[in-house]
C-alpha positions as CSV (number, residue, x, y, z in Angstrom):
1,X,-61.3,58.7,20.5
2,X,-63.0,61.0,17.9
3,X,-59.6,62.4,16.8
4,X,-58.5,58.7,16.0
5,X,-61.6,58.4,13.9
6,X,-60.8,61.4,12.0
7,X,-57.6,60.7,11.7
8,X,-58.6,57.2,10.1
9,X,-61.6,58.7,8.0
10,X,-59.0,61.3,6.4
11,X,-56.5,58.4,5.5
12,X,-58.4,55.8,4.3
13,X,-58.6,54.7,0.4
14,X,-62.1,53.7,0.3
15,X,-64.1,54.8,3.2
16,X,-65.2,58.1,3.6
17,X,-67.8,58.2,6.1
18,X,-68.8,57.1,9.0
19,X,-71.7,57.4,11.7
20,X,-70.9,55.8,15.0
21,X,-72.8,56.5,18.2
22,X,-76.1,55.8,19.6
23,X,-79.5,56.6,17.4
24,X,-77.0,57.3,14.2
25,X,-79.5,54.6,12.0
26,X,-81.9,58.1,11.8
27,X,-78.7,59.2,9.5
28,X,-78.4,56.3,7.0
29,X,-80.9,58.1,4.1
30,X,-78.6,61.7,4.6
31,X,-75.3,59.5,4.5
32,X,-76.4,57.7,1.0
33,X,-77.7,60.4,-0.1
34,X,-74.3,62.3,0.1
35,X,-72.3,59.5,-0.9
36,X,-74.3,58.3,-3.6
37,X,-76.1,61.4,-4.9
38,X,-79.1,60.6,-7.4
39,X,-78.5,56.6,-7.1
40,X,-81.1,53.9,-6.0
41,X,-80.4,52.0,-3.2
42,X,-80.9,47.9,-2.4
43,X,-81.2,46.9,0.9
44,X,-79.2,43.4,1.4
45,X,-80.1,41.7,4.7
46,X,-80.9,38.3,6.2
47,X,-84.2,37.6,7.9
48,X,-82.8,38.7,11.6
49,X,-80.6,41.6,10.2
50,X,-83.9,42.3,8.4
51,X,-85.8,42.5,11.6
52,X,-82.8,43.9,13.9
53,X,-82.1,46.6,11.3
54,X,-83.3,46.1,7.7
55,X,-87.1,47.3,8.3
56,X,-86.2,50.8,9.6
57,X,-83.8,51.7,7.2
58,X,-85.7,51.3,4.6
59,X,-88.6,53.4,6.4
60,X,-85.6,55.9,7.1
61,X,-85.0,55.8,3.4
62,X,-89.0,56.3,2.5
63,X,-88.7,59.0,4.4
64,X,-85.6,60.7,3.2
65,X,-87.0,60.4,-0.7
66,X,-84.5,57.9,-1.7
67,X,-85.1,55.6,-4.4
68,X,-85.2,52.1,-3.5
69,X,-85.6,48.8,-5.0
70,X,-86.8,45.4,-3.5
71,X,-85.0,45.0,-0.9
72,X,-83.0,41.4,-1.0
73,X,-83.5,39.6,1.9
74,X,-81.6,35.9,2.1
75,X,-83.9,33.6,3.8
76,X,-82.2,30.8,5.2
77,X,-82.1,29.8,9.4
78,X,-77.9,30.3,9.4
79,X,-76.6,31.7,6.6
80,X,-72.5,31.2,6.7
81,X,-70.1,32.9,4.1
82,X,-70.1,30.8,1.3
83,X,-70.2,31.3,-2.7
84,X,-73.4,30.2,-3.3
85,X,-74.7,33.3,-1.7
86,X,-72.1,35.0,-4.0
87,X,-73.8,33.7,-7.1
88,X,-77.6,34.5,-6.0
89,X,-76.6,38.1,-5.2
90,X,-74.4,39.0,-8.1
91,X,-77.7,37.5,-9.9
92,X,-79.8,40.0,-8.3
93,X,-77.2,43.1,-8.5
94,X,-76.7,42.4,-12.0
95,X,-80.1,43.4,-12.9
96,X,-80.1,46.6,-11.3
97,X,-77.5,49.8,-11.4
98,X,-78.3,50.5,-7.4
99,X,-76.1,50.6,-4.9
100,X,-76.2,48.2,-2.0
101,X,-77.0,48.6,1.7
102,X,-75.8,45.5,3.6
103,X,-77.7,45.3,6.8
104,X,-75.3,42.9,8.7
105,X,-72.0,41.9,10.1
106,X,-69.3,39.5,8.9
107,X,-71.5,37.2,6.7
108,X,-73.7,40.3,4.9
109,X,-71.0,42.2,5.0
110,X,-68.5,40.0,3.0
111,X,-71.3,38.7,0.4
112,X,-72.5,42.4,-0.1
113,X,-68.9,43.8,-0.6
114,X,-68.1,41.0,-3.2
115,X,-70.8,41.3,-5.0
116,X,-70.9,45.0,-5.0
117,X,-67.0,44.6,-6.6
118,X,-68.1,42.0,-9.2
119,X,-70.3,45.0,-10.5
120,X,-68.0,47.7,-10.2
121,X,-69.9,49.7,-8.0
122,X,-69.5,51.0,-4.5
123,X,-72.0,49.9,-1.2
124,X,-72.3,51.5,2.5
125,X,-73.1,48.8,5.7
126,X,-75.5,49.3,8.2
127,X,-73.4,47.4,11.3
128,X,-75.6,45.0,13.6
129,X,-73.0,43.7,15.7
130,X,-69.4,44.0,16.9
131,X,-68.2,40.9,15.9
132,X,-64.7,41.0,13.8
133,X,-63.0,44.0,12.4
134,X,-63.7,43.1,8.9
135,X,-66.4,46.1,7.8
136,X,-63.3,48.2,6.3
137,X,-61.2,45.9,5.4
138,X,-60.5,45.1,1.6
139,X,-61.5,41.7,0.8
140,X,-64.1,39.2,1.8
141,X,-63.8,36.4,3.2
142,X,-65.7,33.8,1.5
143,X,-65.9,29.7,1.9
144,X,-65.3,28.6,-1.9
145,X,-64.6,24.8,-3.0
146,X,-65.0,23.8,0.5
147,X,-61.8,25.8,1.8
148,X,-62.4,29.8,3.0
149,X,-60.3,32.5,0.7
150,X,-60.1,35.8,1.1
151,X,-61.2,37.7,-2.3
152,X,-59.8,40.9,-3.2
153,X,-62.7,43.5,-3.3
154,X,-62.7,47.4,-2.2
155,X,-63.6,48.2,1.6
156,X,-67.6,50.1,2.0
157,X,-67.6,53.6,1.0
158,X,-70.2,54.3,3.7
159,X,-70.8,52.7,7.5
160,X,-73.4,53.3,9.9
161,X,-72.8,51.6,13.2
162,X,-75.7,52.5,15.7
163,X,-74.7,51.4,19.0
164,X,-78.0,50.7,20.1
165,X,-78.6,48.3,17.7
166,X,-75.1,46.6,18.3
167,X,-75.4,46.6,21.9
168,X,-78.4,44.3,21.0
169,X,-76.4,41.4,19.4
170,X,-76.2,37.7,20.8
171,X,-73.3,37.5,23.3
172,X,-71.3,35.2,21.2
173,X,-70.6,37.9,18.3
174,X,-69.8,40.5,21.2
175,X,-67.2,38.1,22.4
176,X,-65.7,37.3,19.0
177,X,-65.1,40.9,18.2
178,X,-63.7,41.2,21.4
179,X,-61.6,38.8,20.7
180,X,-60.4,40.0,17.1
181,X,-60.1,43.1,18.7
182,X,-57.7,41.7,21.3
183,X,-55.5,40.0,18.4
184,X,-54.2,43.8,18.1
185,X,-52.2,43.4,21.3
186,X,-49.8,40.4,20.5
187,X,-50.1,41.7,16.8
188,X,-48.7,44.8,18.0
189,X,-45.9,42.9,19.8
190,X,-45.0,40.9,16.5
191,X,-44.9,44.2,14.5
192,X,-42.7,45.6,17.2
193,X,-39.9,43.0,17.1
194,X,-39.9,42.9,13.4
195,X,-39.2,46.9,13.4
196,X,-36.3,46.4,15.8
197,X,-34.8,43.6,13.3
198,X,-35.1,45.8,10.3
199,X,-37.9,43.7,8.6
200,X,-40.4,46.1,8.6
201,X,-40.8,49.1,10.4
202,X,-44.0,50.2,12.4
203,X,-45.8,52.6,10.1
204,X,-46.7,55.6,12.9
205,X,-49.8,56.6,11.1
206,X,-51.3,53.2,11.0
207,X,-49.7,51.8,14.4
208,X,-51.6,55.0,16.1
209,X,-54.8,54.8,14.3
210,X,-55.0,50.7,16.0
211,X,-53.1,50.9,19.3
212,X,-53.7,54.1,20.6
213,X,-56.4,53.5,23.3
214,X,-56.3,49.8,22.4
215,X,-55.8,48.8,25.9
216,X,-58.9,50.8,27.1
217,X,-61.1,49.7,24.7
218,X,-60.3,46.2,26.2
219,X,-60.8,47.1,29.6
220,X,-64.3,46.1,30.5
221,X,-64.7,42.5,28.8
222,X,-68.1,42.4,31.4
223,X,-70.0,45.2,30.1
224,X,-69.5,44.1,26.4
225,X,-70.7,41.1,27.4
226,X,-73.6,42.4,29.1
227,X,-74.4,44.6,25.9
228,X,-73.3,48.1,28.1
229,X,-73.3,50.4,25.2
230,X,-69.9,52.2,26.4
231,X,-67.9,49.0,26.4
232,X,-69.8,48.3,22.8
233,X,-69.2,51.7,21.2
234,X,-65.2,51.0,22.5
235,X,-65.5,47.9,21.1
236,X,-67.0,48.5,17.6
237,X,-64.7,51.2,16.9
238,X,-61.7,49.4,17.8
239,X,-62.8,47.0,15.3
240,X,-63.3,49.6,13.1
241,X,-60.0,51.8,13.2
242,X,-58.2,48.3,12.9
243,X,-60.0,48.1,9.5
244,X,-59.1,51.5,9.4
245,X,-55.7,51.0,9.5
246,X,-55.4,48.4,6.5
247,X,-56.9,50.6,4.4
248,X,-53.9,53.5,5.6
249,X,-51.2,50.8,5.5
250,X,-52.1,49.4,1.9
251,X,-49.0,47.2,1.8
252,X,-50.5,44.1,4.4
253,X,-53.0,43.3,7.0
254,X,-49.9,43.9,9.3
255,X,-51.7,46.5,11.5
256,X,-53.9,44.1,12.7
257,X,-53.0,41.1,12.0
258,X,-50.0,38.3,13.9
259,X,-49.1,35.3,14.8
260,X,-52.2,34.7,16.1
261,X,-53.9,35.2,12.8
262,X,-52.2,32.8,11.8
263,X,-53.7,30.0,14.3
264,X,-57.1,31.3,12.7
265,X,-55.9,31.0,9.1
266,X,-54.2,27.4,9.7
267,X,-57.6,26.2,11.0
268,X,-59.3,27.5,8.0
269,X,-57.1,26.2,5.6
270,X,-57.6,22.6,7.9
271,X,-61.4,23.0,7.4
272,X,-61.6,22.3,10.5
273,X,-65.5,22.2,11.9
274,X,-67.0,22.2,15.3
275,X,-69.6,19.1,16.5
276,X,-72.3,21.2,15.0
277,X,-70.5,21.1,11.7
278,X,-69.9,24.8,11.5
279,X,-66.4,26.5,11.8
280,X,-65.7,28.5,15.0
281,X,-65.8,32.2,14.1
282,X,-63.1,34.3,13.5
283,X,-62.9,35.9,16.2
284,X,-63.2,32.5,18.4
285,X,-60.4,31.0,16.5
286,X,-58.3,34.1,17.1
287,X,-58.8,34.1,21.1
288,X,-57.2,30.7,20.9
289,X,-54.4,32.0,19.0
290,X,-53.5,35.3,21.0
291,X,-52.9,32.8,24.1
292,X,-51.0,31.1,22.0
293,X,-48.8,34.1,20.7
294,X,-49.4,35.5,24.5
295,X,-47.6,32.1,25.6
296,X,-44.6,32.5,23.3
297,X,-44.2,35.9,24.5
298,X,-43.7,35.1,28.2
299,X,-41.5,32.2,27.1
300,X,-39.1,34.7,25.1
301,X,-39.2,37.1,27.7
302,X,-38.2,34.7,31.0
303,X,-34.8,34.0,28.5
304,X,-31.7,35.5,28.9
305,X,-31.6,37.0,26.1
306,X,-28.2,39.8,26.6
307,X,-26.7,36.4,26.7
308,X,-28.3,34.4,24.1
309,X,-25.9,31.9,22.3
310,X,-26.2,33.7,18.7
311,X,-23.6,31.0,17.2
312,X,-25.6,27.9,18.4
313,X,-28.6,29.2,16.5
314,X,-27.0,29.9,13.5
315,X,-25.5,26.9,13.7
316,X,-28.5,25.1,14.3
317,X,-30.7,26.8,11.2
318,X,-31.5,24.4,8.5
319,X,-30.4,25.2,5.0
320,X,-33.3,26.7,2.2
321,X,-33.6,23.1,1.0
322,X,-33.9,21.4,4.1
323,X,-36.2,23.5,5.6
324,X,-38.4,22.8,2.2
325,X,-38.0,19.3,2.2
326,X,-39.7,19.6,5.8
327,X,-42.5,21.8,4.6
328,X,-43.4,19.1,1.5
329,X,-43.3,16.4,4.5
330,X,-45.5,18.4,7.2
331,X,-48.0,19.5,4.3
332,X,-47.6,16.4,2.3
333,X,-51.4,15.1,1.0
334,X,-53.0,18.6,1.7
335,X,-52.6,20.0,-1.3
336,X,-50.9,23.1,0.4
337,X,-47.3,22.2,0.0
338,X,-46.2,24.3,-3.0
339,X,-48.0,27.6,-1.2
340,X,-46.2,26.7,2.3
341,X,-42.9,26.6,0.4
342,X,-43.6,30.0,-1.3
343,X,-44.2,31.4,2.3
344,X,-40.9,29.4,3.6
345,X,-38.8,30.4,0.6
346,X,-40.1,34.2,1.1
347,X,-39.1,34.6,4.8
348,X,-36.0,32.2,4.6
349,X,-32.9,33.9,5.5
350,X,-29.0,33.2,5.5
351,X,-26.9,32.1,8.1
352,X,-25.3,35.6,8.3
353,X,-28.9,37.0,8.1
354,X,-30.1,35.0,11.1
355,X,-26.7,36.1,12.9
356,X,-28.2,40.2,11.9
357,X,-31.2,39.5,13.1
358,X,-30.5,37.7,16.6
359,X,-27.7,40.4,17.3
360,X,-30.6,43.4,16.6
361,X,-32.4,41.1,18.8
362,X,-29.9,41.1,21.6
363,X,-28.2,44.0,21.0
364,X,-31.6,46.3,21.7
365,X,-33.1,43.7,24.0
366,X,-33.2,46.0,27.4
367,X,-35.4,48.4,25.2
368,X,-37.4,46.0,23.4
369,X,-38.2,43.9,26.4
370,X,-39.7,47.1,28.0
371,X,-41.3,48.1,25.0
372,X,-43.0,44.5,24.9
373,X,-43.5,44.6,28.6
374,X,-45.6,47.3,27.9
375,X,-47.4,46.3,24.9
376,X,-48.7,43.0,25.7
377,X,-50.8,41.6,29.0
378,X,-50.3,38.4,30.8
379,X,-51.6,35.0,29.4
380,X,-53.4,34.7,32.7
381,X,-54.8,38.1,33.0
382,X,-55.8,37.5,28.6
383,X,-57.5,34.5,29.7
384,X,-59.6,36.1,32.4
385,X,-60.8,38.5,30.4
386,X,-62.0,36.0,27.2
387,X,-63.6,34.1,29.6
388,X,-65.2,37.2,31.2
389,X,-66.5,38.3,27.8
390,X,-67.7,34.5,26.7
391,X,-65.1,33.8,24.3
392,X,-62.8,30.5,23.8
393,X,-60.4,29.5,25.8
394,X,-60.0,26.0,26.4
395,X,-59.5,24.0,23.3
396,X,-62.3,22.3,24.3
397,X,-64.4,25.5,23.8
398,X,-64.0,24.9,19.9
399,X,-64.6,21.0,20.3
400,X,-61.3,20.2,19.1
401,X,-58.5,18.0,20.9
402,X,-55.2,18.8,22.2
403,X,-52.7,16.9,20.4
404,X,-54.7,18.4,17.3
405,X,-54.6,22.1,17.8
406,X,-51.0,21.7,18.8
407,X,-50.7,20.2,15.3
408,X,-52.4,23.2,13.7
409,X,-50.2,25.3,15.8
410,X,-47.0,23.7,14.6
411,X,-48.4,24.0,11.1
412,X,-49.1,28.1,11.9
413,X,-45.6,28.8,11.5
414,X,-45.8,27.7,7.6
415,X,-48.6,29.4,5.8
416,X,-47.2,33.3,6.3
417,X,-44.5,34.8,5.1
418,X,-45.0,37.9,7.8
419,X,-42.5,37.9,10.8
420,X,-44.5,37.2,13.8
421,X,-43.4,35.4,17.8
422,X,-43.3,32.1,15.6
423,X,-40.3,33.1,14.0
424,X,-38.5,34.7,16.3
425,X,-38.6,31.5,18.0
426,X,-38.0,29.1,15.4
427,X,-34.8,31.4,14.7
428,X,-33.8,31.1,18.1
429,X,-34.0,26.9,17.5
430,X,-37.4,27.7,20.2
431,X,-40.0,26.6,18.7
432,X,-41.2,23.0,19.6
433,X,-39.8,23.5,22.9
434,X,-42.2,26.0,23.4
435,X,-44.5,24.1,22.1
436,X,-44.1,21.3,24.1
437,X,-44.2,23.4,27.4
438,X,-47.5,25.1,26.2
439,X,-49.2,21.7,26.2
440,X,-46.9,20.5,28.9
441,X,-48.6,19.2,32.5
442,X,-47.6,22.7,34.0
443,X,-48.4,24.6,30.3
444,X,-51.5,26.2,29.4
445,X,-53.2,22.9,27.8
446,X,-51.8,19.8,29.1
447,X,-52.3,17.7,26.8
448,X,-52.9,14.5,28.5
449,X,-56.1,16.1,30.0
């Protein structure tokens, strides 16, 4: 495990330290210090973060001889990523040339990074939970105008993760990193079938820094759940190195990220909110989505695929135009249709393409079936282990209703131009078959239940 941190700390763009284990928080004033030699320091925290984390880092910080300014402390009950949090901090940052501390997870994290860009300066994170893999990512995620975008901003130049504070974390941001960190597996899968078609190939570097020991680090959904700090150290730096491993493979999130991103994504861009008026978190919408891309999988893998009918799928597939006169119809009133068509135009491909593409398919399917065989884990044994660890997976879990998600689904395909299980099987003329199964009376969610 430590070699795969290395390896990620000595490839990554932005990030170039990193304190993970138990009791590391007694390191955050030498880790500044060496990053940010001579510089003041801001603490940025909400009033739990403050109290989980906040308070003894700035005592570590006293006590290290580190500058410090007032530390900014938001103060509401629930705070929730959205820009009016962007405009009180880059308020606050503005007036001073120190660099900030976020003491936090996905919602600190984000605001803090933003900000920190909008200035021009770098920040470190103090991590207080394992709950998405979004601490070195580039970008923030960030509700704006009522619909969540992802702002371009550089990844933390620091991170402290101290597993005994992240062991301490409510059980629902445990389960929704395990979650994102499960996404890996049928994101793996998606990357692997777009290698053997020739639409991009698996980047060894990256692929190894993410799925090597993936499948351990998954293996003891109870224990994260019950805040054992072994499962939550394999946790949080799974999370990490997949955070990692964007920052190594600069081109896309495609280390980390599939099909059932995509699910998550679709939601967003669908606003779509909970009873409690709050969207599900990431890493909950995610867990509905790798069953989702988990499904698919088993579907593609029961077909006969050395004898797949190339010609009645090329014969099937809809011209450019048609396929974006569909896209304006499914999207029509959203205000999403001319960026779906981008995403359709960008991925379409000829006739004689699609004819390329299936043969690859075929043509290597003996090895590529094992190689997915290997890489992925049963939709039952998935769901065994989400519920194990507390996350969604009913769509009832989310409060939304059948006959919707399989709408947002549908509409998952659309909104990415990245090659993913959803293309292969709306190539192979699959895809609302499938569909139809997964919410069949024998599928996953029947839908008249």
């Amino acid at each position: 495990m430590e070699n795969r941190v290395t390896m990620a700390l000595d490839n990554a763009t932005t990030t170039k330290a990193l304190q993970l284990g138990c009791g590391v928080i007694s390191t955050v004033g030498e880790v500044f210090a060496q990053q940010f030699a001579g510089r003041k320091a801001i603490i940025v925290a909400d009033k739990t973060t403050w109290h989980v984390a906040g308070a003894k880092v700035a005592e570590i910080l006293a006590r290290d001889g580190i500058a410090t300014c007032e530390p900014y402390i938001f103060d509401e009950p629930e705070m929730h990523a959205e820009w009016k949090y962007i405009d009180r901090l880059d308020a606050v940052l503005a007036q001073t040339d120190a660099v900030a501390i976020a003491v936090g997870s996905g919602t600190i994290n984000d605001t803090t990074k933003l900000c920190s860009a909008h200035q021009q300066r770098p920040y470190m994170v103090v991590a207080t939970a394992a709950s998405m893999d979004g601490y070195v990512a580039s970008g923030a995620s960030i509700t704006k105008d009522s619909k969540k975008q992802t702002f371009a901003c550089p990844a933390p130049q620091a991170v402290v993760a101290d597993v005994d504070i992240i062991a301490g974390a409510p059980e629902a941001m445990t389960a929704s990193g395990y979650g994102d960190l499960f996404a890996k597996v049928p994101a793996g899968a998606d990357w692997i079938v777009a290698d053997v078609i020739g639409n991009e190939k698996v980047d060894p570097l990256s692929w190894s820094i993410v799925q090597d020991g993936l499948h351990s680090a998954l293996a003891d959904p109870e224990g994260a759940r019950r805040g054992d700090k072994h499962a939550i150290e394999q946790l949080i730096e799974g999370l990490l190195l997949g955070g990692f491993a964007m920052q190594a493979y600069p081109k896309t999130s495609r280390p980390a990220s599939g099909a059932e991103h995509q699910v998550s994504h679709m939601l967003n861009m669908a606003n779509f909110t909970m009873a409690n008026g709050n969207m599900p978190s990431h890493g909950f919408q995610v867990s509905m989505g790798v069953l989702v891309s988990l499904s698919l999988y088993e579907y593609l893998l029961e077909m006969d695929i050395e004898h797949l009918d190339i010609e009645a799928s090329v014969e099937a597939w809809p011209s450019l135009e048609e396929q974006e006169a569909h896209t304006r119809n499914t999207f029509a009133g959203s205000g999403l249709e001319d960026f779906c068509v981008g995403e359709i135009r960008a991925k379409y491909v000829s006739r004689d393409q699609l004819r390329q593409e299936l043969t690859a398919i075929r043509d290597n399917w003996s090895t590529l079936r094992e190689r997915l065989q290997q890489q992925l884990v049963s939709v039952a044994e998935a769901k065994r282990r989400l519920q194990m660890v507390g996350a969604p997976t009913e769509p009832e879990d989310i409060d939304i209703s059948r006959s919707y998600l399989k709408e947002i689904i549908y509409k998952s395909q659309f909104i990415r131009r990245r090659y993913t299980i959803m293309d292969v099987a709306v190539r192979l003329n699959r895809y609302e078959e499938w569909l139809d199964r997964l919410f069949s009376e024998r599928g996953l969610w029947p839908i008249d239940r």
